[in-house]
C-alpha positions, 0 to 999 in steps of 0.5 A: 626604233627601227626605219621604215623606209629603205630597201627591207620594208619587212625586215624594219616591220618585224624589227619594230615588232621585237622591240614593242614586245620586248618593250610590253614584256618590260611593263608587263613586269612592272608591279603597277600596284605601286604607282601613285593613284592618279598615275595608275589612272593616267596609266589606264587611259594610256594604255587603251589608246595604245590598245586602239592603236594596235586594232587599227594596226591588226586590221591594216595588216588584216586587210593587206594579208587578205588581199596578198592572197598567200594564206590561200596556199596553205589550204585553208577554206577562207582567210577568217578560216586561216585567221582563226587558225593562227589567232586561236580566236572564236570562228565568229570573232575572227570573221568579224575582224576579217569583215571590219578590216576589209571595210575600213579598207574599202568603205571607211578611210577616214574611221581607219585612220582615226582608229590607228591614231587612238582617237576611236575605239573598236567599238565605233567601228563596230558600230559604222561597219554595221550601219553605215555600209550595208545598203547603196544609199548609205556608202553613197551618203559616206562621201557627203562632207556635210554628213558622211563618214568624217562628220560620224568620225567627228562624233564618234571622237566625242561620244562613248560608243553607246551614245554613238551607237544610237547616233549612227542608228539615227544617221542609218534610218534617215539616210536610208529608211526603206532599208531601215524598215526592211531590217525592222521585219527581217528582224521580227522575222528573226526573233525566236524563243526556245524553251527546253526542258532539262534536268531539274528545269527548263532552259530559255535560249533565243532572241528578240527584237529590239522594241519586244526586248525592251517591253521584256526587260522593261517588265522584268525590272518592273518586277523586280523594283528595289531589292531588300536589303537581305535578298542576296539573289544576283540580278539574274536571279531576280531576273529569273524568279520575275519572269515566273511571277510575270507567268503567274500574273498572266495566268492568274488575271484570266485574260489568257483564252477567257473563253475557253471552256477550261482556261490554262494553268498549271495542273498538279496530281496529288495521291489521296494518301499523300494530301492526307498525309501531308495534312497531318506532316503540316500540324503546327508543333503548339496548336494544342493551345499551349501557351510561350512562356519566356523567364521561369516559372517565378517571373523572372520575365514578362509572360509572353502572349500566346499566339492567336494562330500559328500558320507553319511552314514545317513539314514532318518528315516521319509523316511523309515517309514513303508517300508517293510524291504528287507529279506535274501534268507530265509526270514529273514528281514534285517536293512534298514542300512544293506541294505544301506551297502550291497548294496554298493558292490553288483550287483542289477538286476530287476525281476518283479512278476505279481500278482499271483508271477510268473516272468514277467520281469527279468532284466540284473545285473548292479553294482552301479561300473563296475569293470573298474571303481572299478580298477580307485578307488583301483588305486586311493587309494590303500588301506583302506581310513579310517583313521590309516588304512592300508587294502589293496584293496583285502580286502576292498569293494567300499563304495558308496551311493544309492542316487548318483547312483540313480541320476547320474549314475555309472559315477563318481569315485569321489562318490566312497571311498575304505574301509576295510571290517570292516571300511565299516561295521564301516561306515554304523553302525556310520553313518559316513558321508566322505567328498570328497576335492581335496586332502583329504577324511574328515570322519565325525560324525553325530554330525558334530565332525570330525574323521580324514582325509585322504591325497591324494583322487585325 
């Protein structure tokens, strides 16, 4: 290795520099695959300190490059500018480099040190440079040596940083609480949400304080709970599907401007002609009564029970073709399989336009369920009926079909199943067809497979 000392300081540098590089380019070819098992770990560990090592080497050449003021002859607007330029890092991630370096430098000595050493990671300074060194109280409290800075270097050295992180917040807030409140409200005052319509949906971007973002995952996981054994959907996803139903369980609950003469919710215009159509595109295939017989005609098996109901999520396309598609309240037309899912749950009242579109007739709402009727069934089944499931009633909706109500009226209890949000939403998108028995619900593919069953559908 090269001397550091001597007449050519720089030349030494740049000489121990080829030689790391050289010594990396060796190990970068060593097939680490076929190490032994403990000695791949040991390996890791080695290699993060090593890592450590050079952050703590990158931000005192940083912070000696800044403060040697030549980058300011190449033009450049600032030294994150010039250190941007020759890293090809992110604008934001060279700044804060050029920021955590200069503090290390001038306010955190000892962390410095520590980090040049491997004893701490990026991520402790991360956490110091941000809480410790942005009022005067605080970069006094640094040179306490009871609870200044080597006290946080001590913990940090025995804590990963996410414990240290809440550390170093409780050290800000009783060192400083008057700058601690000042940033609870400038953080309050720096929450935003956005929510931009796009194509097919809507995109969520923004940012929350730490206590509303707490309440919002909190709520979110609540939602959430243990998924079943076959939903494959990602955490986001699941994410995503429970912040709607948090939506619907807000809307639904009438707590949302109770007073109001028309409380809000999700309006859905539907043709005459597509929801007659649509009555006729959802007629089970056996509601002729026709019994389901397995074996043959000579009983080479057991007759199967015909099903009391049949509560189908299939759709004829022949029905529907060329039916105009009912349209949100901004114009945007819906799936004619959407329409069959929001209108198992939805109150449907009449309103008909003459022909220059002002309103001759506007009829009472009437749900495909009276609420009397929506208690029998959540009585009755208590909580999601598909199968593994166990969402209670306060999440689930009645699933129905267009075509029994069209022919036999809100009457029969039997025609009505409770499902989740999502298992209902899982219905309609499979075309899952569910088979009333005396004591069971049969859910069925279109393909005839059968899923599961349910027990006790009274």
């Amino acid at each position: 290795v090269a001397t550091m000392s001597g007449s050519a300081p720089s030349a030494a540098v740049a000489a121990t520099l080829d030689q790391v590089g050289a010594l990396l380019t060796d190990l970068n070819a060593v097939d680490l695959q076929a190490l032994p098992s403990q000695a791949l770990l040991d390996t890791v560990g080695r290699i993060e300190t090593l890592q450590r090592q050079l952050e703590g080497l990158n931000a005192k050449a940083l912070a000696a490059a800044e403060a040697d003021g030549l980058w300011a002859t190449t033009g450049a607007r600032s030294f994150a500018a010039w250190y941007r330029n020759v890293s090809g890092r992110h604008t934001s991630t060279a700044r804060r480099q050029v920021r955590q370096a200069r503090v290390l430098r001038d306010r955190l000595p000892a962390a410095a040190k520590a980090l040049a050493q491997g004893e701490i990671g990026p991520d402790h300074v991360a956490a110091l440079v941000r809480h410790t060194t942005n009022s005067p109280l605080r970069r006094d409290q640094l040179g306490d040596e009871e609870m200044g800075e080597e006290f946080l270097v001590a913990r940090a050295r025995e804590l990963d940083a996410a414990d240290f992180l809440h550390i170093v917040k409780h050290w800000a807030v009783r060192t400083d609480p008057d700058a601690a409140d000042r940033a609870w409200k400038d953080d309050g005052d720096r929450a935003e949400l956005t929510i931009a319509e796009t194509t097919g949906g809507y995109h969520l971007a923004g940012w929350l304080s730490k206590i509303d973002g707490m309440a919002l995952v909190t709520a979110l996981d609540a939602r959430v709970g243990v998924p079943a054994a076959d939903d494959t959907r990602t955490v986001a996803q699941r994410r995503a599907a429970a912040l709607g139903s948090l939506a619907r369980l807000a809307l639904d609950g009438g707590t949302l401007k109770p007073g109001a003469r028309i409380r809000p919710h999700l309006a859905v215009h539907v043709p005459i002609d597509t929801l007659l159509r649509m009555v006729t595109a959802s007629r089970p295939d056996d509601c002729d009564g026709a019994p389901s017989r397995p074996g043959t005609a000579f009983g080479a098996g057991p007759l199967e029970p015909q099903p009391l109901d049949v509560i189908p999520a299939e759709l004829d396309p022949e029905a529907l073709a060329g039916a105009e598609p009912a349209t949100l309240e901004d114009g945007t037309p819906i799936p004619h399989a959407e329409l069959a899912r929001l209108a198992c749950q939805s109150q449907l009242h009449r309103v008909i336009f003459g022909p220059d579109s002002e309103v001759l007739d506007l009829g009472r709402e009437e749900r495909l369920y009276t609420a009397a009727q929506a208690r029998a069934i959540i009585a009755r089944d208590r909580r999601c009926q598909y199968p593994g499931c166990n969402a209670p009633p306060y999440e689930g909706e009645i699933h129905h079909s267009l075509y029994w109500y069209a022919h036999d009226g809100p009457t029969d209890v039997g025609k009505g199943v409770l499902l989740c949000w999502y298992h209902h939403d899982y219905v309609h998108l499979h075309r899952i067809a569910i088979h009333r028995f005396l004591d069971r619900w049969r859910f069925v593919r279109p393909d005839g497979s059968v899923i599961g069953e349910t027990g006790v559908a009274a």
